[in-house]
N, C-alpha and C positions, 0 to 999 in steps of 0.2 A: 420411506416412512420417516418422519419427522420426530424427535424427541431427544430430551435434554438429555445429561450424561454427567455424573457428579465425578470429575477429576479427584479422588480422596487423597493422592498425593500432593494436589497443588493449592491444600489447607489453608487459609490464610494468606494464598499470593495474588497479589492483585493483578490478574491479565488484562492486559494494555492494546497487544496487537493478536490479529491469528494470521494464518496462511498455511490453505490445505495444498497438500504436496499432488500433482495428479496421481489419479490409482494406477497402481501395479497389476494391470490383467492377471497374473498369475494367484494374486490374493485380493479377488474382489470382495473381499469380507473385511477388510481390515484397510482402512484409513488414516494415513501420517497427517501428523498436523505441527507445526512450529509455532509455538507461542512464546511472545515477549511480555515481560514483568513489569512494574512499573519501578523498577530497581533496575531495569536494565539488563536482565537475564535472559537469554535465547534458550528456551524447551523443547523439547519432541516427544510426542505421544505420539504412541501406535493406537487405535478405537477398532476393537470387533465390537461383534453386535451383544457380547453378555459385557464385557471386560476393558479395561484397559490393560494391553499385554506390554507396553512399552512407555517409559516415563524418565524422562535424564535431562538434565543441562547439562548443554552443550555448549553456550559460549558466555560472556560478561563483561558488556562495553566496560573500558573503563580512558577515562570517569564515568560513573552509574550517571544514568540518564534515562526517563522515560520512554521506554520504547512508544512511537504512536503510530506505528508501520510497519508491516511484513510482508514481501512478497517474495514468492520462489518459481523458479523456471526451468528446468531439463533442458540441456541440447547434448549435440555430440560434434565432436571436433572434425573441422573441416578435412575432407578427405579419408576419415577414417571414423565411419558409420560403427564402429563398435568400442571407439574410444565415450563410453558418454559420461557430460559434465553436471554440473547443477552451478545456477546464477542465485544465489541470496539477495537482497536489497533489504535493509534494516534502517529507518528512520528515526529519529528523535524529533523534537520542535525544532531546534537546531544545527541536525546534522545526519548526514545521511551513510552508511558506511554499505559497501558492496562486500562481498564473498563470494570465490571461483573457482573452482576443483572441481574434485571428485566427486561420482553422484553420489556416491556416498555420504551423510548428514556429517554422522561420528568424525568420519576421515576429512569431508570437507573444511569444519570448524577447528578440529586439531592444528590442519597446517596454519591454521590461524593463532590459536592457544600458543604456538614457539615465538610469534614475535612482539619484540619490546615495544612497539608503534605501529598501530592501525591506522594503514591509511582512512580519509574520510573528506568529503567536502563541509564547512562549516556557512553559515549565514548568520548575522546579526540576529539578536533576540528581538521581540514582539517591540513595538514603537516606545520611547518612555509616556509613562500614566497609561496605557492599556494591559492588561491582563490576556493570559492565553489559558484554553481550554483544558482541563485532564484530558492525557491520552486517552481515555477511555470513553469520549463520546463520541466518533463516531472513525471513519474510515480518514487515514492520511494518506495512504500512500494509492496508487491504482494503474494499472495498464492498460496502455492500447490494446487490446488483444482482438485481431476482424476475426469474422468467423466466415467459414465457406472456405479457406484455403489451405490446402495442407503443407505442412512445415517445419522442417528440423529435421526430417526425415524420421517422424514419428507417427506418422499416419494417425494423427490424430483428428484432421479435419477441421481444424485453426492451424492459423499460423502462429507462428513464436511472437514474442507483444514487438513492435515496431517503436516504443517511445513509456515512457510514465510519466506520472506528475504526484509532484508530495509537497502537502498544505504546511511547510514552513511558517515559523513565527512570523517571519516578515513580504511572504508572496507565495504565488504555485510556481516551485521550480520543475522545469521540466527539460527532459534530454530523451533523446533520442538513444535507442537500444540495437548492438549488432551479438549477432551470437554465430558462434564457427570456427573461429581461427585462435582463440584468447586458449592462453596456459592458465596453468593455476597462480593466482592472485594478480591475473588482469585485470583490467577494467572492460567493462560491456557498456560504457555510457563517452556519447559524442553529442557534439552539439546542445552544449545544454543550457538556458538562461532561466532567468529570472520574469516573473510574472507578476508587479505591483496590485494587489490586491486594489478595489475600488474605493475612490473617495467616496465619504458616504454621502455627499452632496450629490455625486454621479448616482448612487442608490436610489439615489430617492426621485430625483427627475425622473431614472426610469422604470420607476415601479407605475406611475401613471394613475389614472382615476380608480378608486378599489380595491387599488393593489398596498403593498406591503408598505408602512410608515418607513421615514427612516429609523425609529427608534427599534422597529420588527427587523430592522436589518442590520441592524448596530453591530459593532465589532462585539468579539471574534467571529470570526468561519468555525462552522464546527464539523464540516465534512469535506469532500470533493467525487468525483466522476472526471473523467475523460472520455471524450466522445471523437470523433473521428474529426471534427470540426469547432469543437469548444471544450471549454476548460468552465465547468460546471460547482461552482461551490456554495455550499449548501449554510445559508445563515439560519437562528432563530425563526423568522418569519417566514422564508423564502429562497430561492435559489437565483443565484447572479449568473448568467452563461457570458461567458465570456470568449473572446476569439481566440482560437488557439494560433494564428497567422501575426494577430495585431497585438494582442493583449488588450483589444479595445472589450466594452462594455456594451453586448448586445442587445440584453434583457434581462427584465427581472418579472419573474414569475412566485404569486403566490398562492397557496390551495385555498381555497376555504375555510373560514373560519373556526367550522365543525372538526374541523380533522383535529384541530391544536396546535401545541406547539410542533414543531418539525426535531428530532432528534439526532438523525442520521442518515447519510445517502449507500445506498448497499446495491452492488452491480452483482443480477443472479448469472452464474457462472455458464450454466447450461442454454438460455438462449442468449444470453446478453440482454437483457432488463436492464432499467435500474428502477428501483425503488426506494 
């Protein structure tokens, strides 16, 4: 069953990113979720279905920066099925920072809290004379995640994500993801580049007869998806798919007039949709 839930502790703060944690079979009534501020703040709510029983920050880039990404991942450490970990991934427009420990939230972000410099990858800001979007319009960050395979040894019935991609000021960077052998405050990301967003002259030749003007496609991106074969990012007008192989510019697809403007790209968890 579907319905809102009025956070009374997080009065006044502007949530930027979410990321629900998987359920804990032992307490299927009650759902962790990790929220980021537009100050840059990492939260944790616990959600039953009367209450919120759990409410804390937990961590605080600093320099403050808009969170516009959250995603989190369980594994357990190679060879020892009962060591288990949690992978964080935290995005800003500019910069991406990972977290690796303990599955524990509290303890994960602690061993983070004792050092002077968080590690982090950075990118150049948005191009000069372009503007970027409030964190808060739609999805930055996103994982591969296939479904049908079971993985981590979590009998979940997916497997662990294979890769993500996060809508940077200046392209979709993406890297490929391993989980297994990493201690605390590894990294879980290999292979990673850069994906130049489209010129919008490319836009617009291939939006085609009917389809989306260049000015419906104009800068900024205000979403993204990852698909097993593209890199999917979602403008004003229309969505660009692009080669996750090439970084070339597939298509451009636009809905129907009637729908509106397009707001946001959202991948439903349970079959893997996207909407």
């Amino acid at each position: 069953r579907s319905r809102s839930r009025v956070l009374g502790k997080a009065r006044g703060l502007l949530i930027t990113a979410v990321a629900w944690l998987r359920p804990d079979p032992s307490r299927s009534d009650t759902r962790e979720v990790l929220l980021g501020s537009s100050s840059g703040a990492i939260f944790e709510a616990a959600l039953e279905p009367t209450r919120t029983s759990r409410y804390r920050q937990l961590f605080t880039l600093s320099p403050p920066a808009p969170l516009c990404g959250l995603a989190a991942e369980p594994f357990v450490s190679q060879g020892a099925p009962d060591d288990k970990r949690l992978f964080v991934l935290a995005a800003t427009p500019t910069r991406y920072y990972e977290f690796v420990g303990p599955a524990s939230l509290e303890a994960l972000f602690a061993s983070y809290r004792e050092l002077s410099h968080l590690g982090h990858v950075e990118v150049e800001g948005p191009p000069p004379g372009t503007a970027w979007p409030p964190p808060h319009k739609g999805c930055s960050l996103d994982f591969d995640r296939r479904r049908g395979q079971e993985g981590g040894g979590r009998g979940s019935g997916a497997s662990p994500p294979s890769a993500f991609a996060w809508l940077s000021a200046r392209g979709v960077y993406c890297g490929s993801l391993l989980f297994g052998a990493q201690a605390p405050r590894d990294s879980c990301v290999y292979d990673s580049e850069m994906r130049p967003y489209p010129p919008a002259a490319d836009l617009a030749q291939s939006s085609g007869a009917g389809s989306a003007s260049p000015a419906a496609l104009r800068w900024p991106p205000l979403s993204l998806a990852l698909t097993e074969l593209h890199l999917l990012v979602l403008y004003g007008g229309g969505v660009a798919a692009l080669s996750r192989l090439s970084g070339e510019l597939m298509c451009v697809a636009r809905p129907p007039a009637a729908c509106g403007p397009l707001l946001g790209l959202v991948r439903e968890p349970a079959q893997g949709g996207l909407w």
